[in-house]
DOTORVEX-821324 format. One record per residue (C-alpha): x, y, z. Coordinates in Angstrom, 3 decimals. Last residue first. Layout:
<atoms>
X,Y,Z
X,Y,Z
...
</atoms>
This chain:
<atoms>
X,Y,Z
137.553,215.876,120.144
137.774,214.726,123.947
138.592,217.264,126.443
134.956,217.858,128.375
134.466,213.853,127.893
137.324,213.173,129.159
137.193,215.219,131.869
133.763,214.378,132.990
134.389,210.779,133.077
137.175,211.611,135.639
134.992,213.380,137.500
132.035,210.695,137.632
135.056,208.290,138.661
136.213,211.054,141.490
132.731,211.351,142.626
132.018,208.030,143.611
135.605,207.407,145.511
134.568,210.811,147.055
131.314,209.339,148.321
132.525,206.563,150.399
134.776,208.130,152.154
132.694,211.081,152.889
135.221,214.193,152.906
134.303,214.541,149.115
130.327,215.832,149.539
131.711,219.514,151.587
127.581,220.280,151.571
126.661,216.862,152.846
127.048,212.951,151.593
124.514,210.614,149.886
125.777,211.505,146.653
123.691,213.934,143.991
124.938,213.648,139.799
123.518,215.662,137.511
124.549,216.644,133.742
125.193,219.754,131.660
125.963,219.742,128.020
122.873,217.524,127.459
120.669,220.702,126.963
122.871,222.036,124.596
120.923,220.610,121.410
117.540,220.943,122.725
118.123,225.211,122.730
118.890,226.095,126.659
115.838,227.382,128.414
117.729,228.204,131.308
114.592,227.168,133.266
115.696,223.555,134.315
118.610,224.950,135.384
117.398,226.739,138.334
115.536,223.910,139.013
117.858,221.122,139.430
120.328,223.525,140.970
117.602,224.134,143.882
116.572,220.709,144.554
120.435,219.676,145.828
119.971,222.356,148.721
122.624,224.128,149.161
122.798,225.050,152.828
120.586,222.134,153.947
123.205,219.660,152.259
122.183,215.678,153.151
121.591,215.217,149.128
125.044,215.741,148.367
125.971,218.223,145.694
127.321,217.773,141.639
126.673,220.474,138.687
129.024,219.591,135.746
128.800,221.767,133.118
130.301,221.414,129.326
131.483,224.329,127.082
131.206,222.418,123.395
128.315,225.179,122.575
130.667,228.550,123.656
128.317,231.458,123.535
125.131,229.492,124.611
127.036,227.708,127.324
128.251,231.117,128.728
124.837,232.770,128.169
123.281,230.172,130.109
125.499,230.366,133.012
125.156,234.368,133.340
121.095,233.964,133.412
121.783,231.100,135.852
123.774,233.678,137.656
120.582,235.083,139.502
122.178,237.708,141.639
120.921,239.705,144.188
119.815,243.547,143.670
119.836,242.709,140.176
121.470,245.664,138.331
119.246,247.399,135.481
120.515,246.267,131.953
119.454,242.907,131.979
120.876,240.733,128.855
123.816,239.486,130.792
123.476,239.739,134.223
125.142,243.019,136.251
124.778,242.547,139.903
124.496,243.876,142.912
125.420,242.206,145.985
127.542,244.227,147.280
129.415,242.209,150.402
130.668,244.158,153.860
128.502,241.546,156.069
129.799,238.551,153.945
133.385,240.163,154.179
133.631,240.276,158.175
131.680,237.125,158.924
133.800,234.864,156.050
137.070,235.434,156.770
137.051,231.596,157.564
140.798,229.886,156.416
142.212,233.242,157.260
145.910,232.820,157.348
147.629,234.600,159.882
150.563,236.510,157.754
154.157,235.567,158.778
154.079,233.521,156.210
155.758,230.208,155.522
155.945,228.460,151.940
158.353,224.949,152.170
156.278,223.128,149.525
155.612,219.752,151.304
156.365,220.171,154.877
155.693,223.842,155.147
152.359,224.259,153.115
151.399,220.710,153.802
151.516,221.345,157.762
149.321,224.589,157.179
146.638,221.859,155.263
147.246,219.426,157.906
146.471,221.763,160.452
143.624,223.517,158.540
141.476,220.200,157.214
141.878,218.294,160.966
140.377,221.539,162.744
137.415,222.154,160.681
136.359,218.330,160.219
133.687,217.899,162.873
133.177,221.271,163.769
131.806,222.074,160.273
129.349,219.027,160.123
127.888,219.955,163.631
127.187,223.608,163.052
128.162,227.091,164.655
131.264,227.676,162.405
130.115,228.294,158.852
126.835,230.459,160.585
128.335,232.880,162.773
126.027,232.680,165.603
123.164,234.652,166.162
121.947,236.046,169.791
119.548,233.629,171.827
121.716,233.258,174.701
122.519,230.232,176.987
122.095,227.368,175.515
120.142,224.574,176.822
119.463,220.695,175.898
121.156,220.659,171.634
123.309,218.158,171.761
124.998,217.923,168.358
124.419,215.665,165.299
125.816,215.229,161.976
123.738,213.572,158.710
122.191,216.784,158.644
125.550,217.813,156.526
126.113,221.541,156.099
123.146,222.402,158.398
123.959,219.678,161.404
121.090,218.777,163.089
120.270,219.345,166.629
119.524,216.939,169.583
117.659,216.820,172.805
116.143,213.810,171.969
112.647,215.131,171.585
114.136,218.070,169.587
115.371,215.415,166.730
113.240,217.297,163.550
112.884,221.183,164.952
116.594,221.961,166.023
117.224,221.670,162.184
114.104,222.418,161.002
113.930,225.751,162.167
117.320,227.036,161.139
116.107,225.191,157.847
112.896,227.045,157.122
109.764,225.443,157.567
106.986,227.729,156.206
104.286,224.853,155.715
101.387,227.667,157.028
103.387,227.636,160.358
101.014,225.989,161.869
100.148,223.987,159.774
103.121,222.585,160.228
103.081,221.981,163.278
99.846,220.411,163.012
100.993,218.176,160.672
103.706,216.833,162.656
107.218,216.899,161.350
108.887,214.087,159.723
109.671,215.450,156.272
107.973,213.144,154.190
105.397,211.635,156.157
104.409,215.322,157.483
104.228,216.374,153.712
101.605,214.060,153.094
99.525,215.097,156.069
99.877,218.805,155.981
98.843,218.626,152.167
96.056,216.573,152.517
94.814,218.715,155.785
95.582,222.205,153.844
92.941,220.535,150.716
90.361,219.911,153.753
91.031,223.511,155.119
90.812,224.993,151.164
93.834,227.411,150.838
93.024,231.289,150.550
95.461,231.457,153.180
98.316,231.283,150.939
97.676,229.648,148.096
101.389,230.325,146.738
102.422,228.228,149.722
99.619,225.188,148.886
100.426,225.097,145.400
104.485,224.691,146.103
103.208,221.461,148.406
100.970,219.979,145.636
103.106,220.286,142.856
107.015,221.385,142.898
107.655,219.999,146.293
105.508,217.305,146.387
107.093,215.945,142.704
110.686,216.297,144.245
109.534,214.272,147.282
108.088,211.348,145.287
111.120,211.379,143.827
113.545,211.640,146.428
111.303,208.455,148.316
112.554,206.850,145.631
116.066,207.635,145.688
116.079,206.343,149.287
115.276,202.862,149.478
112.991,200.745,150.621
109.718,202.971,149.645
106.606,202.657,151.852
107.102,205.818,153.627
107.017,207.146,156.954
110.404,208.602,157.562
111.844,209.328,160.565
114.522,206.552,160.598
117.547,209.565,160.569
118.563,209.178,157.332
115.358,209.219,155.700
114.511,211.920,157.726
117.237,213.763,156.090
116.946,213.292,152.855
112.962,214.023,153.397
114.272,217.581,154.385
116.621,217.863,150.897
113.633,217.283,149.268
111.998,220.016,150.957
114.456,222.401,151.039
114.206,223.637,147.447
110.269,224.007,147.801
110.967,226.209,151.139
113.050,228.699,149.602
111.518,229.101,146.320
107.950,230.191,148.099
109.778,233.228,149.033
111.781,233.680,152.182
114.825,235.400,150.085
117.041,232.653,149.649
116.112,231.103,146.487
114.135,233.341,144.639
117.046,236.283,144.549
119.672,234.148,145.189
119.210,232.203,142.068
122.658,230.314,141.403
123.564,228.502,144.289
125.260,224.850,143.788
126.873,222.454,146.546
129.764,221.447,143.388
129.322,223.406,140.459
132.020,221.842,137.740
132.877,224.013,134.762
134.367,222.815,131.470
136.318,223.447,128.199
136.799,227.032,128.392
136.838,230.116,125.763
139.122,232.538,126.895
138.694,235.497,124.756
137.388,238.227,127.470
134.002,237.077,126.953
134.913,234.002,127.906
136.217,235.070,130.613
133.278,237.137,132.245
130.823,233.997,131.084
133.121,231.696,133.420
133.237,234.303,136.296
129.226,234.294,136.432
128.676,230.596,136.627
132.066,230.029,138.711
131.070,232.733,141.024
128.230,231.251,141.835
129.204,228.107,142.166
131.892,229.170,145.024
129.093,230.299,146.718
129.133,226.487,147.541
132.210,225.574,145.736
133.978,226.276,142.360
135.580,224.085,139.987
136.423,226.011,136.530
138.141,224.138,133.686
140.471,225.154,131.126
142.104,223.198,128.224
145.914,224.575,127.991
146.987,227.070,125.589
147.574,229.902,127.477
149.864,228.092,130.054
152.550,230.385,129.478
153.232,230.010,133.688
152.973,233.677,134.563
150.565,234.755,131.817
148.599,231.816,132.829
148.972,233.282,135.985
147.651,236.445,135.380
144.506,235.352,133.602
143.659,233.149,136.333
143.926,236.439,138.795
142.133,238.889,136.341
138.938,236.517,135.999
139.337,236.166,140.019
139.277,239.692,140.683
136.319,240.765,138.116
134.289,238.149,139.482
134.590,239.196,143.313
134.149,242.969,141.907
131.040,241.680,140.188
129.492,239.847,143.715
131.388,241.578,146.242
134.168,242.359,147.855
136.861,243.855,145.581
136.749,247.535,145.238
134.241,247.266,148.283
136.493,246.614,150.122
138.778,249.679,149.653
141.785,249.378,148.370
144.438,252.067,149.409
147.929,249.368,149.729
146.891,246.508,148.694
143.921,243.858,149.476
145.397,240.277,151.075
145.288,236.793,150.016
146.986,234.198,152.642
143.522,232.506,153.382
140.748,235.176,152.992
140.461,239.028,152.172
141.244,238.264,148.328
139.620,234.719,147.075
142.486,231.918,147.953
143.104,229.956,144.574
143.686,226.285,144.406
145.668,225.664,140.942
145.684,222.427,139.787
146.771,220.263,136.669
144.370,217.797,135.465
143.326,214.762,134.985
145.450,212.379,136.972
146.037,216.034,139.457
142.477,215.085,140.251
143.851,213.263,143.532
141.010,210.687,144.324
144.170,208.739,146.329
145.346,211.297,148.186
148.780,211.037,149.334
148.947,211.428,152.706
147.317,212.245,156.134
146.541,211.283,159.869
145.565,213.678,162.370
147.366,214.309,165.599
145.100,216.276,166.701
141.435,216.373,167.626
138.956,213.354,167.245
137.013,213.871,163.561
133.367,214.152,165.004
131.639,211.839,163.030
129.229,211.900,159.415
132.430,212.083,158.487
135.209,210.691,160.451
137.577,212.597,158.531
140.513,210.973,155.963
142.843,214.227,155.353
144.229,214.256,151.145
147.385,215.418,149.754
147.704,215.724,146.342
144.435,218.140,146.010
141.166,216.592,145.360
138.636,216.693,148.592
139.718,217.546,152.111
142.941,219.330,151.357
142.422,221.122,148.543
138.842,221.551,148.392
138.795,222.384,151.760
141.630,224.475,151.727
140.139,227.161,149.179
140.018,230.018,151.488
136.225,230.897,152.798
134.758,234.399,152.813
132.020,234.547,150.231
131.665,231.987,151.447
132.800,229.793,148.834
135.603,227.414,147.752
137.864,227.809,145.003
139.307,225.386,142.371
140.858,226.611,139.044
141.993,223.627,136.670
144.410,223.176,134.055
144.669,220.630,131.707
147.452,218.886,130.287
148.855,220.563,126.869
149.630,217.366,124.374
152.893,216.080,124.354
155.837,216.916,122.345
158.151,216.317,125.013
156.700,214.541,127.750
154.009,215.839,131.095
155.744,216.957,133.972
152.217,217.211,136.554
151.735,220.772,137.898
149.971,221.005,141.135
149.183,224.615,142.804
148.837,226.654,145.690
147.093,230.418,145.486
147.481,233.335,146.864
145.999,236.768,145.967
147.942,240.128,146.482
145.051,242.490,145.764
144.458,245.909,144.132
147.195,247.325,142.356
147.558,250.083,140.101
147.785,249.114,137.056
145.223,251.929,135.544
142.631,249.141,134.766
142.799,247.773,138.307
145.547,245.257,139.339
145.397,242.082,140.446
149.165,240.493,141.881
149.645,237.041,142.205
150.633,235.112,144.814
152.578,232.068,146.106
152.823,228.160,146.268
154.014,224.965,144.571
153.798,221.154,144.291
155.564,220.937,141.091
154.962,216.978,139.739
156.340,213.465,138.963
153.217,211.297,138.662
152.815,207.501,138.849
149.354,206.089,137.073
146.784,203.283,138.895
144.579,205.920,139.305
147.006,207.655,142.193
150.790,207.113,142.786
152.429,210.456,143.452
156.018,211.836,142.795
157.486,215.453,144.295
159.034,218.161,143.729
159.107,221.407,145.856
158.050,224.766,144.901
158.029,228.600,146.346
156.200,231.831,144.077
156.431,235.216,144.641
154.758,237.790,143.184
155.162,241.800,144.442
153.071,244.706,145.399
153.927,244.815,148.935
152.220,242.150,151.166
153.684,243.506,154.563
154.016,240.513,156.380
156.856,239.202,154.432
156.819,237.050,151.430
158.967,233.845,150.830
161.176,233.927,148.165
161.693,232.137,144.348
160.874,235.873,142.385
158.158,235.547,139.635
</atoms>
């Protein structure tokens, strides 16, 4: 890989810039490459499809010394660059929000981040084509690379590249995805290890695996959000409950949703009225809506609904990636759709301080400038041109939306020391926690690989790290996770 800085054009070649530098972080001190570039993915006839960029931590490790791991982090979308993970969560540098606040505009305050996962593991944040600095090449089409296979297909031919690059072929090898992220994760981690590369761990932070059930208006939809609902009125003093603290109340809300509240959707209106009472009654406590209301809408609360639904006597709506967040809601003019990552509480309140102290890091810390805009959110213009076919393992027809769980559980079936780590925040209406816990409860692993894949839910949103008080949480469950993912 050349040492330069690319032009505009994104021709068909890598480049690669680094700095060194020393952190302090879990009570070790690091000396380590902070660098930055791109890789090139070609097709099967070489001919190449994307430039993708990517910034990474390498740790010096001694002579003779065992291989550190190596970690691939991406965000979701599809359309988002991988800054948020970076930057907000478990890169070097870390940005302090006001989460569940409205971070104040610039100047922002950053530094060395403290929950750095560089202690465990080297780090390479990758920028999925179309988004950050990653661009398609020459004749690609889109939809050679956006969607659900092709975004697989990319990414499994990216990591393999730059182990090539680095020789880091025998390293242990995790997977971190995000949001959709998760999705790809499940499905890319099957792809590779198919291709030879067994790995040692994935972590599914804000998890989506059934699309097809989940997201579709079935009854799937609205027993996933229901927990995640009481959450929420929990926070916000709504609740009516006799519990004193919140994990409780989860559980008698996970037993509503999967008993008498998923009865009453498939039920229809074949329901019993006394029977729709009960039901409209019990789930009004929990999710602090009225009964009638929701009888109304025959218990059909979807989350676009509940979020201007649940504070709308204060003028107020909820944010969707954390309902923790709060905007005034009194009149707005139009009634057209908004682009979904942007139009929300939770998103406005850190956006800005994550990008210009991430683009800061990139010149201060590495030295990498571009003349390229970098496309933090790409996410409007490559969700609407997404395929979202896909091939599972096992199903010979295409799904018309993907269920990755099937991909997941042929991936820990295939490689039985392959551990899973699915994490989310229970304040998260666009993952909803419920939905993971599920989807995994019917991949109908064998007894003995059941315990390769544990829970653990935070009191935080859909991004769970930029809560101060969660990330210190998850980066000891993370660090447990490592060990036990790399221990022998």
């Amino acid at each position: 890989m050349t040492e330069q800085t690319p032009a505009a054009d994104t021709a068909a070649t890598e480049t690669f810039t680094s700095r060194r530098h020393r952190i302090t972080a879990g009570g070790r001190t690091l000396d380590y490459t902070a660098g930055a570039g791109t890789v090139i993915v070609r097709d099967d006839e070489h001919t190449p499809l994307a430039s993708v960029f990517y910034t990474s931590y390498v740790a010096d490790r001694e002579e003779g010394a065992a291989p550190r791991p190596v970690t691939f982090l991406f965000n979701g979308g599809p359309g988002s660059a991988s800054l948020w993970l970076n930057i907000g969560g478990f890169g070097v540098k870390r940005t302090p929000t006001n989460t569940p606040k409205a971070t104040p505009p610039a100047p922002y305050a950053w530094g060395d981040n403290p929950h750095t996962l560089l202690t465990e593991s080297d780090l390479v944040f990758i920028d999925a084509p179309g988004t950050g600095y990653s661009r398609l090449l020459g004749d690609t089409a889109p939809a050679q690379v956006w969607g659900v296979d092709q975004d697989v297909d990319a990414f499994a031919k990216a990591i393999t590249r730059w182990l090539t690059v680095t020789n880091n072929w025998n390293a242990p090898r995790f997977l971190f995805g995000e949001s959709y992220g998760t999705t790809r994760a499940a499905s890319l981690v099957h792809r590779l290890q198919n291709q030879g590369l067994d790995f040692n761990g994935v972590v599914l932070l804000s998890t989506v695996l059934n699309w097809g059930e989940s997201n579709l208006g079935g009854p799937r939809e609205y027993i996933n959000l229901l927990p995640s609902f009481a959450a929420t009125v929990w926070y916000h003093g709504r609740a009516r409950a006799e519990h004193t603290e919140l994990e409780p109340f989860l559980v008698e809300a996970r037993a509503f949703a999967q008993g008498p509240f998923a009865a009453a959707l498939l039920q229809g209106d074949l329901i019993p009225s006394e029977v729709e009472d009960e039901v409209a009654a019990r789930m009004s406590a929990l999710v602090g809506l009225d009964a009638d209301y929701l009888k109304k809408h025959h218990f059909r609360i979807g989350m676009e609904q509940y979020r201007y639904a649940l504070l709308a006597d204060e003028g107020r709506v909820i944010g969707r990636f954390d309902t923790r967040f709060t905007a005034e809601h009194q009149y707005v003019v139009g009634g057209g759709s908004h682009d979904p990552a942007t139009d929300d509480a939770a998103t406005a309140g850190v956006n800005s301080a994550h990008l210009s102290t991430y683009r800061a890091h990139l010149v201060d810390d590495i030295g990498y400038t571009s003349d390229l805009h970098y496309r933090h959110l790409h996410n409007m213009p490559i969700s609407r041109a997404w395929d979202w076919k896909h091939k599972a393992p096992g199903v010979d027809a295409p799904q018309l939306v993907p269920d990755v769980s099937l991909d997941l559980s042929a991936a820990v079936r295939r490689n039985p020391n392959l551990r899973v780590f699915v994490m989310g925040g229970y304040y998260d209406l666009a993952t909803p926690f419920f939905g993971p816990e599920v989807d995994v409860a019917h991949l109908y692993l064998a007894p003995a690989l059941r315990d390769n894949i544990r829970f653990t839910f935070y009191e935080s949103g859909h991004m769970t790290f930029v809560d101060e008080d969660a990330v210190v949480r998850m980066k000891s469950d993370l660090d447990d996770f490592y060990r036990d993912a790399t221990a022998r």
